[in-house]
C-alpha positions in Angstrom: 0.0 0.0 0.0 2.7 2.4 0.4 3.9 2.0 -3.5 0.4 0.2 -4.4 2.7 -2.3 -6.0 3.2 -6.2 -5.2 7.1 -6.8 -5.4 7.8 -9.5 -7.7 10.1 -11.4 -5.2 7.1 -11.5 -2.7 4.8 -13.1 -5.8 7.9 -15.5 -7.2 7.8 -16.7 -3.0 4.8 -17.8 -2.9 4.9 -19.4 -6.4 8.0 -21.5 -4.8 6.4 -22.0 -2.0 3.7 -24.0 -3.5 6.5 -26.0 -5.9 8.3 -27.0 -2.6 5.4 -27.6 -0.1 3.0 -28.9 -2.9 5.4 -31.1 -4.0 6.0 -32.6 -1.0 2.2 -32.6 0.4 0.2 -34.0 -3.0 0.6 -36.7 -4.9 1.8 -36.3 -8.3 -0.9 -35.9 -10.7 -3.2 -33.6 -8.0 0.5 -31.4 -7.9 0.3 -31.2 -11.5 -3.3 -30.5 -11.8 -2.8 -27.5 -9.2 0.2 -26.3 -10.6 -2.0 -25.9 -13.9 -3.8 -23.5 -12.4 -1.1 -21.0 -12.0 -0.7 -20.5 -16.2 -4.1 -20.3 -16.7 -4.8 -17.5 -14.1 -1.6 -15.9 -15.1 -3.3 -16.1 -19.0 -6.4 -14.7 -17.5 -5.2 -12.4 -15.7 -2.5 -10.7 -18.3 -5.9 -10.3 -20.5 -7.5 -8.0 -17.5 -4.7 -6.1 -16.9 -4.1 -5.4 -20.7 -7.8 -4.1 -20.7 -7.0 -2.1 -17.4 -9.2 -3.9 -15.3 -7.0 -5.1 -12.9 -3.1 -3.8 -12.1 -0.2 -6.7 -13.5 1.0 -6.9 -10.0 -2.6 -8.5 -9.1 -2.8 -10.6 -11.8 0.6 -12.0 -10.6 -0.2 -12.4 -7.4 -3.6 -14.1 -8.4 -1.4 -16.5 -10.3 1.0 -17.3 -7.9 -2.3 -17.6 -5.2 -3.8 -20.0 -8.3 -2.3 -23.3 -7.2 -3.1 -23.2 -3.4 -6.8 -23.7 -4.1 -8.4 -26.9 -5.0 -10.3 -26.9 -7.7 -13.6 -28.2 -6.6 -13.5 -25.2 -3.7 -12.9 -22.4 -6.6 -16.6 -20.8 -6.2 -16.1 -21.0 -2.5 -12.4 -19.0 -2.9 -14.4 -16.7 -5.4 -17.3 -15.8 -2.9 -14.5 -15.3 -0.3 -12.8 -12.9 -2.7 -15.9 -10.9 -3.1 -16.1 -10.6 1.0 -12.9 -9.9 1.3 -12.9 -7.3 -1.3 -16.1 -5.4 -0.1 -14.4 -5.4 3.8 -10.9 -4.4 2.5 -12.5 -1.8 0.5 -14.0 -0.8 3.6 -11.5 -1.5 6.1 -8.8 0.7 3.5 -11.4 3.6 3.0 -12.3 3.8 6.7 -8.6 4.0 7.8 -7.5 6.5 5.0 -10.1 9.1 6.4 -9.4 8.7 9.9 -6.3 10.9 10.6 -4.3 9.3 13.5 -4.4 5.9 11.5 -3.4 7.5 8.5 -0.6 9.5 10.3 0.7 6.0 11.1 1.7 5.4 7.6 2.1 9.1 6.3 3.7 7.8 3.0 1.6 5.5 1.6 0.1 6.2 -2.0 -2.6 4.1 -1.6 -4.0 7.1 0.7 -3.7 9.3 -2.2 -5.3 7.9 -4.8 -8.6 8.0 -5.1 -9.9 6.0 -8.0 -7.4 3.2 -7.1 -7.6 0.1 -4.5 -4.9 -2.0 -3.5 -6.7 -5.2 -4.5 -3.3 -7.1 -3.0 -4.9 -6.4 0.4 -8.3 -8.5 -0.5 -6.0 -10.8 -2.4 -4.0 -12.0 0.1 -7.2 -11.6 3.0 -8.7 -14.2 0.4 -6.0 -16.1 0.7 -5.5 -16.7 4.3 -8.9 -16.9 4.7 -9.2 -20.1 1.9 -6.7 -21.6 4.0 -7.5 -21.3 7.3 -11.1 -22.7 6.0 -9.4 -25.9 4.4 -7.1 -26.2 7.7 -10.6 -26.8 9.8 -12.7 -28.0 7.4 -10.1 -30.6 7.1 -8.7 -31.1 10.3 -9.4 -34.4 12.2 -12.6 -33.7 15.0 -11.1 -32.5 18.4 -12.1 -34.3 21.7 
């Protein structure tokens, strides 16, 4: 938020984190299958940004984010999205007009602009979210 960019290093992490821990956690062919996913959003995604609808750094991240959902759960990842979105939105826009918060972080752009959003911060909410909801749902029963 303070450059309302997403650092390639921090996207190319996560993509190697999923090559490492994926790897390691999936059999073969559901490794592969996820690691599809990452091309195809990356596809996707460089079509949005070329129309302006979303920023290239989001469409990387989106990519490298690709492979850690399943594929049967991507409607429940998308509806997450969407909440995520509308709270950061929120959450963002709330903050920015409040001035001790904003004081916090004096230089950030994202304060500045007002017909941008860094979507990074609902991206990555999404993201934890997802996987804190597969950690339970999947979790054996405690007691």
């Amino acid at each position: 938020m303070r450059s309302m960019r997403i650092p390639n290093g921090s996207v190319l992490l996560l993509a190697a984190g999923f090559l490492v821990i994926g790897l390691l956690a999936l059999p073969w062919k559901g490794y592969l299958a996820q690691l599809v996913h990452l091309p195809v959003v990356l596809a996707v995604g460089f079509v949005a940004s070329s129309l302006r609808l979303v920023g290239a750094g989001d469409a990387k991240f989106a990519a490298a984010m690709a492979p850690y959902v399943a594929r049967g759960d991507g409607l429940l990842f998308l509806y997450l999205f969407a909440a995520m979105m509308v709270g950061a939105f929120i959450g963002h826009r709330t903050a920015r007009s409040i001035p001790a918060l904003r004081n916090l972080a004096p230089d950030w752009e994202s304060w500045s602009r007002r017909r941008d959003f860094p979507m990074g911060l609902a991206l990555a909410g999404a993201l934890v979210g997802y996987l804190l909801i597969a950690l339970l749902r999947d979790a054996p029963a405690l007691g």
